[in-house]
The first five atom37 places (N, CA, C, CB, O) and aatype in JSON, in Angstrom:
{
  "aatype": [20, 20, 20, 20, 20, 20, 20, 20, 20, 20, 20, 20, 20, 20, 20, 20, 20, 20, 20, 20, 20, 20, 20, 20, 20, 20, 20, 20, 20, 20, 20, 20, 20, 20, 20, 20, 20, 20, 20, 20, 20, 20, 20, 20, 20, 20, 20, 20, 20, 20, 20, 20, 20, 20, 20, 20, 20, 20, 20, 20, 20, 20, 20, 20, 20, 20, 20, 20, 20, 20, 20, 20, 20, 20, 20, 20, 20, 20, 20, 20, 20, 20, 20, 20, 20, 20, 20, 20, 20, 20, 20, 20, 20, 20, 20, 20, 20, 20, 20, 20, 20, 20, 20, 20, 20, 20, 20],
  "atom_mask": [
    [1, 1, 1, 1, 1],
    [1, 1, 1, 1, 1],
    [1, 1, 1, 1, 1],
    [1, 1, 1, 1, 1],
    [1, 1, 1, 1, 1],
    [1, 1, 1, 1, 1],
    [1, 1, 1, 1, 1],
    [1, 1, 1, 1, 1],
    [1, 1, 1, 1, 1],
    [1, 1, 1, 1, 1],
    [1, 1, 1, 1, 1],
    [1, 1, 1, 1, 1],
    [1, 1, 1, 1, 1],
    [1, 1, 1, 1, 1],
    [1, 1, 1, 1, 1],
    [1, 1, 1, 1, 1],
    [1, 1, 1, 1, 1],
    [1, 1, 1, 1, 1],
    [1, 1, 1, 1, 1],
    [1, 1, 1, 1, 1],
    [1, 1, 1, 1, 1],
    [1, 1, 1, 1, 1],
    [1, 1, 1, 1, 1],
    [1, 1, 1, 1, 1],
    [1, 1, 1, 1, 1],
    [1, 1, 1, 1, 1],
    [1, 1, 1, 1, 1],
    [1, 1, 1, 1, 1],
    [1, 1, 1, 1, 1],
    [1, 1, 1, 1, 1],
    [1, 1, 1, 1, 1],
    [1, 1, 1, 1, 1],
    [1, 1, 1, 1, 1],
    [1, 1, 1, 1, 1],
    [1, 1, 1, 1, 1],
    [1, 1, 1, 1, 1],
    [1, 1, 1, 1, 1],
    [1, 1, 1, 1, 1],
    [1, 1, 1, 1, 1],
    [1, 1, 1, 1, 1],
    [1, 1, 1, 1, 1],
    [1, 1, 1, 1, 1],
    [1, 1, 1, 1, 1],
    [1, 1, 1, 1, 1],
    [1, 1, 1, 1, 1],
    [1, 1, 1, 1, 1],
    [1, 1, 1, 1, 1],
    [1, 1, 1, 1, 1],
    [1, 1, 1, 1, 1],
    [1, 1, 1, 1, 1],
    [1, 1, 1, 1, 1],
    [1, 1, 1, 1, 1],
    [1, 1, 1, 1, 1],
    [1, 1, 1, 1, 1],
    [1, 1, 1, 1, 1],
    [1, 1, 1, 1, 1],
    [1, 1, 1, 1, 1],
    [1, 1, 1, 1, 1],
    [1, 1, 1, 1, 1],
    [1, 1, 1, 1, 1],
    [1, 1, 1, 1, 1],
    [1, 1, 1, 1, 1],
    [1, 1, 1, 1, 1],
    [1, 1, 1, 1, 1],
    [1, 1, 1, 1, 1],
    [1, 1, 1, 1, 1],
    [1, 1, 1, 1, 1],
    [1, 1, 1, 1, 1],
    [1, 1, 1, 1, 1],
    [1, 1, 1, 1, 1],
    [1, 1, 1, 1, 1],
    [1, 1, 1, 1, 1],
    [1, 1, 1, 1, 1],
    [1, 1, 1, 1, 1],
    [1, 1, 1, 1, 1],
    [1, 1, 1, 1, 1],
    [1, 1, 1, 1, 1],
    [1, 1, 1, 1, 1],
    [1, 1, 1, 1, 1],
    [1, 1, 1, 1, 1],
    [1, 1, 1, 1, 1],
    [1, 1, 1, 1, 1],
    [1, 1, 1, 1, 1],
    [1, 1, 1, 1, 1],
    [1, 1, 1, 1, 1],
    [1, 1, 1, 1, 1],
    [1, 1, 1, 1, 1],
    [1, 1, 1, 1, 1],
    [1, 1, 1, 1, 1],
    [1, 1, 1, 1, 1],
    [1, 1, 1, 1, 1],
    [1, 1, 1, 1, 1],
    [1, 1, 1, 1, 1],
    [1, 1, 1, 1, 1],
    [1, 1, 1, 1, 1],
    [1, 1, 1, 1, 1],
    [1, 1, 1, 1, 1],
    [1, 1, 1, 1, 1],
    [1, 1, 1, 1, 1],
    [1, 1, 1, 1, 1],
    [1, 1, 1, 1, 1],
    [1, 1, 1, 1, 1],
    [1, 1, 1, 1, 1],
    [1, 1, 1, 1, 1],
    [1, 1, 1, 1, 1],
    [1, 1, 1, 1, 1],
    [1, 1, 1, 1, 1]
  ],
  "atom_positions": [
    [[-41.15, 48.09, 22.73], [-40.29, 47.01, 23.16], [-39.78, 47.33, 24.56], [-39.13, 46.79, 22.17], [-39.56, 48.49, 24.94]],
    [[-39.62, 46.44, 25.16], [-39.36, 46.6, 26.97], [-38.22, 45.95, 26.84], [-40.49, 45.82, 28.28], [-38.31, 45.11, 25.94]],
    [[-36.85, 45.97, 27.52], [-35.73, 45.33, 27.66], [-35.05, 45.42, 28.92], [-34.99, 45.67, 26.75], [-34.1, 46.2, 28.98]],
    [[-35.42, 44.65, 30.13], [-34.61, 44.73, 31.28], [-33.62, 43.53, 31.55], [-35.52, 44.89, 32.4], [-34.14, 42.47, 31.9]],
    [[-32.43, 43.56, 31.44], [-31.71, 42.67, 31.66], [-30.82, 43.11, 33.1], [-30.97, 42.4, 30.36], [-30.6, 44.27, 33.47]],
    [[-30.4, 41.87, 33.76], [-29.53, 42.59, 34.86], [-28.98, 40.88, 35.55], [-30.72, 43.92, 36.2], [-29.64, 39.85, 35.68]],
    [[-27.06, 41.27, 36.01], [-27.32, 40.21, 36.46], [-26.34, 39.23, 35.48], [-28.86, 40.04, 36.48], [-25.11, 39.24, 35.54]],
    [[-27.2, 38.34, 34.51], [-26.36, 37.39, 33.64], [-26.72, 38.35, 32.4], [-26.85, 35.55, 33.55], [-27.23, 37.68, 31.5]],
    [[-26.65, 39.23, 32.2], [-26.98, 39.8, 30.74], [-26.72, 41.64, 30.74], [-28.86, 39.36, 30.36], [-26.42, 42.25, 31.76]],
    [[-26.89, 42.29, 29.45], [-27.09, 43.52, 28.83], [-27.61, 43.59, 28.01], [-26.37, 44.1, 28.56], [-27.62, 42.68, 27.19]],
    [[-28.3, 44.77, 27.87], [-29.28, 45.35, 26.92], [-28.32, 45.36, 25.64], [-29.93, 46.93, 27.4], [-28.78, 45.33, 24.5]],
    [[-26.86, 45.41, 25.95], [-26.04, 45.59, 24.76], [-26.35, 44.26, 23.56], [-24.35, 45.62, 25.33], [-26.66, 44.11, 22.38]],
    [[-25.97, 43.31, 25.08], [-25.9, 41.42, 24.55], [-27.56, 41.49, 24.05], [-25.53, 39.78, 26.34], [-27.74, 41.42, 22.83]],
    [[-28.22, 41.56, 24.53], [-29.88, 41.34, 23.73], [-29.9, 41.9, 22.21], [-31.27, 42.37, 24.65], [-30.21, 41.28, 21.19]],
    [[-29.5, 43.17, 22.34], [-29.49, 43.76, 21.2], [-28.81, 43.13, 19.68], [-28.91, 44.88, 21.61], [-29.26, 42.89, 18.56]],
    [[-27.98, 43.06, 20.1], [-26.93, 41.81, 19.13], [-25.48, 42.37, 19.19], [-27.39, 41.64, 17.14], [-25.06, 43.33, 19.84]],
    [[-24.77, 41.47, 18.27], [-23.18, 40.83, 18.56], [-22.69, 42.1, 17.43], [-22.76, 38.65, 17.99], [-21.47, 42.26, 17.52]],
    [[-23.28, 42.97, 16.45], [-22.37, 44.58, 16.19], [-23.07, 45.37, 16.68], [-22.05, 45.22, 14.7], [-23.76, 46.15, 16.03]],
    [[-23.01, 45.3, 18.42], [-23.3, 46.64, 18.79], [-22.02, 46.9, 19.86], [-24.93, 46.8, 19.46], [-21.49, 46.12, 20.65]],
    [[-21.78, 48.24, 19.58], [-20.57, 48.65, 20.69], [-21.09, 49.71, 21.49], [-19.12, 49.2, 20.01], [-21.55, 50.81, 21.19]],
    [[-20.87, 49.05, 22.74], [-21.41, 50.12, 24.07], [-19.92, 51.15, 24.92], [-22.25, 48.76, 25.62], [-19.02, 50.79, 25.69]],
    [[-20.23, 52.35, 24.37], [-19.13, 53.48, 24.74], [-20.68, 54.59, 25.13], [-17.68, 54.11, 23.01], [-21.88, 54.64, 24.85]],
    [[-19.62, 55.36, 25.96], [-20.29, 56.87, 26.79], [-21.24, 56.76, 27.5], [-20.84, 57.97, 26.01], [-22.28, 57.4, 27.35]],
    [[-21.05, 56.01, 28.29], [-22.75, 55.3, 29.05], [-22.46, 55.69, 30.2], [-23.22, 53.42, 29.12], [-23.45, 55.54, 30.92]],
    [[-21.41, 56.21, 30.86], [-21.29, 56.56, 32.61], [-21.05, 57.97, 32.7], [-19.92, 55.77, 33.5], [-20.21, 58.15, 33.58]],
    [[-21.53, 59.41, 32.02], [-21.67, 60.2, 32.05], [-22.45, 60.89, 31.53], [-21.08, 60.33, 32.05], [-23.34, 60.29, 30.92]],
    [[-22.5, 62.22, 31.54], [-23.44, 63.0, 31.0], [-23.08, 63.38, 29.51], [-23.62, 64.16, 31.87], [-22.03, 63.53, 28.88]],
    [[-24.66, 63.5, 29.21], [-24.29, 63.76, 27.38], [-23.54, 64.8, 27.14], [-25.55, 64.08, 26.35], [-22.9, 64.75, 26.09]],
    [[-23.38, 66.13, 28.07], [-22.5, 66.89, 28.05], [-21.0, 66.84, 27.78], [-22.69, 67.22, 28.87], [-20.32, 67.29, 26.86]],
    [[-20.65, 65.97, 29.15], [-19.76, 65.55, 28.59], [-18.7, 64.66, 27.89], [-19.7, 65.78, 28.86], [-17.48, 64.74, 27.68]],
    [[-19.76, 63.7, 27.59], [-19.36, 62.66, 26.46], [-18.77, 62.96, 24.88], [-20.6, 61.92, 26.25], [-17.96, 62.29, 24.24]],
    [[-19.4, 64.06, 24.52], [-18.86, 64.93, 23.62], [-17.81, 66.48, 23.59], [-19.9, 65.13, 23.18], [-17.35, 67.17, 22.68]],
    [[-17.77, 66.5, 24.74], [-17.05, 67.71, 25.7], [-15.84, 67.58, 26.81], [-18.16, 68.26, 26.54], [-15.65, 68.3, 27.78]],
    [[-14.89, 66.16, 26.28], [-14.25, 65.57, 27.92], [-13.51, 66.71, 28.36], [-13.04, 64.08, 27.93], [-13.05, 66.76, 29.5]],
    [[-13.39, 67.47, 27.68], [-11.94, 68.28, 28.25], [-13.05, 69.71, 29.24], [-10.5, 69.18, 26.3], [-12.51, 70.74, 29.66]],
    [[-14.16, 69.52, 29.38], [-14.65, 70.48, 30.27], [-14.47, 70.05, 31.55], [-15.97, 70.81, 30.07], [-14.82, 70.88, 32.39]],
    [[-13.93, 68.76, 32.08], [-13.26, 68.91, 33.26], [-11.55, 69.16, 32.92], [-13.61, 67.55, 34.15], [-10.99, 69.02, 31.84]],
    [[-10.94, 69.61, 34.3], [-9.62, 69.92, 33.91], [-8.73, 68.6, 33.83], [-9.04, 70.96, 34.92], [-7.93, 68.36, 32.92]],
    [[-8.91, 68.03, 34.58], [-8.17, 66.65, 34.6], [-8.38, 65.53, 33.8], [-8.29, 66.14, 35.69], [-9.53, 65.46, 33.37]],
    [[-7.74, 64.75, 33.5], [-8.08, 63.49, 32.75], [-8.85, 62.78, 33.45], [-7.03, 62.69, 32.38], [-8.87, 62.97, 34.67]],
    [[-9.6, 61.89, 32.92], [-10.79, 60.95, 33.03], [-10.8, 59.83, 32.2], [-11.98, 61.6, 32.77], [-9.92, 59.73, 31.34]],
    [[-11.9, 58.76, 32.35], [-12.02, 57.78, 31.48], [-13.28, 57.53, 30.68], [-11.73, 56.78, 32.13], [-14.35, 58.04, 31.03]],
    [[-13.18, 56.82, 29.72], [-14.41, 56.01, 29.23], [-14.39, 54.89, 28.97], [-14.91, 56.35, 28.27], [-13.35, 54.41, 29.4]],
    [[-15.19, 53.95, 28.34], [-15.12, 52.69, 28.65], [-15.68, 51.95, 27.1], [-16.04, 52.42, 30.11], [-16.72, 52.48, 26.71]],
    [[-15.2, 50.92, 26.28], [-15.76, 50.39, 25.4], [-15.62, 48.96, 25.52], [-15.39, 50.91, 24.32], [-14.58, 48.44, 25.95]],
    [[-16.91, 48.14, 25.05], [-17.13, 47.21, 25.18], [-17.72, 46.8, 23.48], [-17.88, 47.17, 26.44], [-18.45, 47.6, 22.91]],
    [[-17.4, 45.78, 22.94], [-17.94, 45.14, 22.08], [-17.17, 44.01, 20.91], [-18.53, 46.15, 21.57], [-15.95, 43.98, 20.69]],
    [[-17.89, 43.38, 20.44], [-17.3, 41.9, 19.6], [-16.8, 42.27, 18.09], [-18.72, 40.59, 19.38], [-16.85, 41.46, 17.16]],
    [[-16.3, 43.67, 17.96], [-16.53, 43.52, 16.36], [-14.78, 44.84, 16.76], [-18.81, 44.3, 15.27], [-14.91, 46.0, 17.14]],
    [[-13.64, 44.25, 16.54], [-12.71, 45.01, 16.57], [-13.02, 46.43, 15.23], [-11.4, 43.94, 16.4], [-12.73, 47.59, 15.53]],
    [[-13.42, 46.22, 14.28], [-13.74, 47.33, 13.17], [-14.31, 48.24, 13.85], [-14.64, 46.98, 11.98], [-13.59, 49.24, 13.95]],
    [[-15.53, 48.34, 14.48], [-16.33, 49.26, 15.27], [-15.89, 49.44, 16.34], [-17.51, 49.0, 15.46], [-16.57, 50.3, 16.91]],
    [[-14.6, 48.86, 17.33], [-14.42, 49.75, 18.33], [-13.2, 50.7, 17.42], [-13.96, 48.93, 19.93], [-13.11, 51.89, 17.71]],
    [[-12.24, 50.13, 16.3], [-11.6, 51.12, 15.86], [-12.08, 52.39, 15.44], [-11.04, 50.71, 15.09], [-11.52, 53.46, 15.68]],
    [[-13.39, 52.21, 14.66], [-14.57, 53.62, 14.34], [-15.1, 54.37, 15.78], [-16.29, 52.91, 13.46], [-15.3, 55.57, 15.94]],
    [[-15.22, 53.47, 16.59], [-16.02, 54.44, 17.73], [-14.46, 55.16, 18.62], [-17.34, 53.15, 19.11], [-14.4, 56.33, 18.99]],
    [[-13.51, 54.28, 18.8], [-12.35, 55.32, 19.1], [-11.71, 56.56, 17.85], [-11.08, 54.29, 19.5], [-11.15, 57.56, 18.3]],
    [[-11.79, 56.45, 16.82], [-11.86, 57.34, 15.98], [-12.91, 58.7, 16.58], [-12.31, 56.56, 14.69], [-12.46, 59.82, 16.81]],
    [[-14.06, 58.39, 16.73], [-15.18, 59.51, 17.05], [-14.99, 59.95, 18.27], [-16.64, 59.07, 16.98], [-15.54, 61.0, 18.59]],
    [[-14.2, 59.24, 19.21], [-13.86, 59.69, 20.49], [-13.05, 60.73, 20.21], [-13.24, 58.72, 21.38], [-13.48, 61.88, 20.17]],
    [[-12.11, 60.48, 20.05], [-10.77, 61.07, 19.36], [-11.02, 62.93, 18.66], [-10.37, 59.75, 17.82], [-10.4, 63.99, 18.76]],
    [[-12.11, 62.51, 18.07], [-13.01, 63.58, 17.39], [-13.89, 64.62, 18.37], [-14.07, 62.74, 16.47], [-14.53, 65.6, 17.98]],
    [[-13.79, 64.27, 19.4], [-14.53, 64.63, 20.81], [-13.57, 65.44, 21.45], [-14.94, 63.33, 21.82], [-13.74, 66.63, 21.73]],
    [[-12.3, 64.59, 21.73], [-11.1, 65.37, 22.48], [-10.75, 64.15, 23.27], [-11.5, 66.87, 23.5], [-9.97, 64.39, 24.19]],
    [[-11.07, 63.01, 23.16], [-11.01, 61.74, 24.58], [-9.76, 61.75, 23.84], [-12.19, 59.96, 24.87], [-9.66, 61.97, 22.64]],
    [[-8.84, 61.5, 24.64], [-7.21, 61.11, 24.64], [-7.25, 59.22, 24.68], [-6.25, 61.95, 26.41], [-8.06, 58.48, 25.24]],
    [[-6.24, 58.95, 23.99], [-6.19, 57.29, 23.49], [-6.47, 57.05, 24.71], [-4.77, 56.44, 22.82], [-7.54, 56.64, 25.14]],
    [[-5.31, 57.36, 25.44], [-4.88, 56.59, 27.0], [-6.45, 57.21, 28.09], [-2.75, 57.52, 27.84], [-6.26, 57.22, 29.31]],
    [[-7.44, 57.53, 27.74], [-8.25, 58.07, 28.36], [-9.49, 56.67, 27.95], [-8.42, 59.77, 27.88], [-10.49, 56.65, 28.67]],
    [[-9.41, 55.91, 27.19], [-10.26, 55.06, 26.73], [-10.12, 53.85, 27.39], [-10.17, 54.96, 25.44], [-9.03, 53.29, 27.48]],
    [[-11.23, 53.36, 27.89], [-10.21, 51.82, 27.98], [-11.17, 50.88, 27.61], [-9.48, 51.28, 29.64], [-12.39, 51.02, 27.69]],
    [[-10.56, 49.95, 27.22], [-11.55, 48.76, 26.46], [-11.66, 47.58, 27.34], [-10.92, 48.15, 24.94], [-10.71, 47.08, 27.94]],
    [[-12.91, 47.18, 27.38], [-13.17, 46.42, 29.0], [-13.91, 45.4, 27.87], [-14.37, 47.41, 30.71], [-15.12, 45.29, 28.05]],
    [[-13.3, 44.56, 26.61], [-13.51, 43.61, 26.14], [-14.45, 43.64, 25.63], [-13.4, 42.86, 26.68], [-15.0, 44.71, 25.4]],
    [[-15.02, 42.35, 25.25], [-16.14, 41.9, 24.45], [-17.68, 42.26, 24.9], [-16.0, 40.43, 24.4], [-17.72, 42.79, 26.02]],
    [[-18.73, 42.12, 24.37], [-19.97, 42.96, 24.6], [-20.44, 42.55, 26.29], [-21.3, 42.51, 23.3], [-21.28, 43.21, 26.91]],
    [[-19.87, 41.57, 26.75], [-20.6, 41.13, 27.93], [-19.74, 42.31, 28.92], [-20.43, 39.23, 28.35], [-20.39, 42.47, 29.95]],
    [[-18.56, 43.13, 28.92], [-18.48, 44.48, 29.42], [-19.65, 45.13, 29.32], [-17.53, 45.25, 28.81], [-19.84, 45.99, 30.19]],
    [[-20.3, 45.02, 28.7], [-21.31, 46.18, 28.61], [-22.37, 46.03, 29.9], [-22.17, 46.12, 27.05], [-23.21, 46.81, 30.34]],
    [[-21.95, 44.56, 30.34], [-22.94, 44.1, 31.39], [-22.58, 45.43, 32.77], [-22.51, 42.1, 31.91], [-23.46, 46.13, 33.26]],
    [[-21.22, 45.5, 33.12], [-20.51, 46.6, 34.29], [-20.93, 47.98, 33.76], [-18.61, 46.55, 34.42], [-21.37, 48.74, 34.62]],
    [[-20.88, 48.38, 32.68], [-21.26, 49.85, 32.59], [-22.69, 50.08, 32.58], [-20.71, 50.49, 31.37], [-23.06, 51.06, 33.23]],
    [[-23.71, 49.3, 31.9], [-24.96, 49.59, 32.47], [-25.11, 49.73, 33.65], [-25.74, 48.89, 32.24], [-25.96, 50.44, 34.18]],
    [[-24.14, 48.92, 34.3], [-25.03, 49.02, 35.99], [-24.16, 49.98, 36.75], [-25.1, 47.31, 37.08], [-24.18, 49.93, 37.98]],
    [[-23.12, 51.17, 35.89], [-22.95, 52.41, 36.64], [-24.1, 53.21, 36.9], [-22.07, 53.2, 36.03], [-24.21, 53.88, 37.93]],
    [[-25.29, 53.16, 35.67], [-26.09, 54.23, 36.16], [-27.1, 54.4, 37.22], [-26.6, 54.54, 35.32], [-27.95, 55.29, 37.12]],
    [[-27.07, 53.4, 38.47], [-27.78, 54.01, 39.6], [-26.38, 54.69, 40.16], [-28.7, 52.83, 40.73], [-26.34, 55.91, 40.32]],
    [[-25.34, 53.96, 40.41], [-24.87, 54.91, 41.25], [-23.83, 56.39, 40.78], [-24.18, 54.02, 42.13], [-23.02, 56.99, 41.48]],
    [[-24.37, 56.71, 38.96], [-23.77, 57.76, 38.72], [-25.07, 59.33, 39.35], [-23.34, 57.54, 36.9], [-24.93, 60.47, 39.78]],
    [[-26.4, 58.26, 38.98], [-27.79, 58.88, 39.73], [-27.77, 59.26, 40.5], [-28.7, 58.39, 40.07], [-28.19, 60.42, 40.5]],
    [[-27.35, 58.75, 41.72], [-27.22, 59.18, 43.31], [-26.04, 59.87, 43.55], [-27.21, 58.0, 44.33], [-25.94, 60.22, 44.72]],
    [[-24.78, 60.28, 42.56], [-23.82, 60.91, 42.51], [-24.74, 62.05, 42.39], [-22.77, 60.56, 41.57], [-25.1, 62.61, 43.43]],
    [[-25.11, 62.42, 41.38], [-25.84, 63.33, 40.55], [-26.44, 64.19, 41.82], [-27.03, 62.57, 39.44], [-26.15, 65.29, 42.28]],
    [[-27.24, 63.33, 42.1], [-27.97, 64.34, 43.23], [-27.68, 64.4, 44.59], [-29.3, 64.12, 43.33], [-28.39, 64.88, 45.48]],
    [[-26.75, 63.94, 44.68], [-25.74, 64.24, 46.02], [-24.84, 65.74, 45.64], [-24.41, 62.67, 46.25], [-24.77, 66.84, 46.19]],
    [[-24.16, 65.08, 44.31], [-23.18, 66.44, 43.98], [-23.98, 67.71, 43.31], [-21.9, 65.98, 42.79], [-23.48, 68.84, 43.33]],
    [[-25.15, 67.46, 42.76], [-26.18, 68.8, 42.18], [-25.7, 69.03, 41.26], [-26.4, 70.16, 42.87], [-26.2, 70.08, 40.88]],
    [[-24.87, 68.67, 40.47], [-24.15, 68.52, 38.9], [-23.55, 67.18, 38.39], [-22.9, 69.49, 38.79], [-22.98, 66.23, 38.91]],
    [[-24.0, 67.61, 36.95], [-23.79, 66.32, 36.25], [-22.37, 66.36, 35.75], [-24.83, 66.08, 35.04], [-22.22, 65.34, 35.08]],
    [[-21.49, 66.91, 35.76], [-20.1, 67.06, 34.8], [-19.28, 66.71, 36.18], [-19.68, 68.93, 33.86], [-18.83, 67.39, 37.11]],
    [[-19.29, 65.24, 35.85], [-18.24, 64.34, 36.91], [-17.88, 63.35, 36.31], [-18.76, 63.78, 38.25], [-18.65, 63.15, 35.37]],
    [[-16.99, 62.51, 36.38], [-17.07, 61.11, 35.59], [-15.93, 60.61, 36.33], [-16.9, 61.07, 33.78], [-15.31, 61.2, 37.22]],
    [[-15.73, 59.47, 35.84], [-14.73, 58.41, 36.63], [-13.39, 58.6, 36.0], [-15.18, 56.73, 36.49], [-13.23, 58.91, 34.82]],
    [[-12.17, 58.35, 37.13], [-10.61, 58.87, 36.72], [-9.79, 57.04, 37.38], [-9.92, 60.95, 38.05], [-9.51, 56.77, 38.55]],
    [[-9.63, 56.26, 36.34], [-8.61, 54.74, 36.63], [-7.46, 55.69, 37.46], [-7.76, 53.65, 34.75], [-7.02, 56.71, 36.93]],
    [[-7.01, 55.26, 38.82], [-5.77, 55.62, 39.46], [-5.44, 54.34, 39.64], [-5.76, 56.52, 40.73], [-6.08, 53.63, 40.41]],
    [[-3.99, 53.74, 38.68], [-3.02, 52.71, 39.27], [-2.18, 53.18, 40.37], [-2.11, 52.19, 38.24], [-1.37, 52.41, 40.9]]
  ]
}
């Protein structure tokens, strides 16, 4: 199966309406590991089914992600903005020569 969406859509939205898109703008390292940087950071959840983002912040939680470290960027069509971090987490990547970086919300 081939799935490129971009634009008016996500691979999330194709997929269907209980899927929740979390840990997609970092490395698998540290998606399960947040506290290997020293500072706080964020992650991001997107999806239509309030039950499953309460389960997938549960498993965060289980990780070490701090509540206030989560943020919920709405219904599955969020998922459209976090797919399209990964070119420019790519060109981070190999600019910085390590993958254990991720994004920090400053109000």
């Amino acid at each position: 199966m081939k799935i490129a969406v971009f634009g008016t859509g996500s691979v999330g939205e194709t997929l269907g309406s209980k899927l929740l898109k979390a840990l997609n703008t970092m490395s698998c390292f540290l998606m399960v590991a947040p506290r290997q940087l020293a500072d706080s950071h964020h992650t991001f959840v997107a999806g239509n089914d309030a039950g499953a983002k309460a389960q997938v912040k549960t498993i965060l939680a289980s990780f070490g992600w701090k509540p206030e470290e989560v943020i919920d960027v709405g219904d599955l069509t969020g998922a459209r903005a976090t797919e399209q971090y990964l070119p420019l987490w790519a060109r981070l990547y190999g600019t910085l020569k390590v993958g254990n970086f991720n994004i920090k919300i400053v109000r």
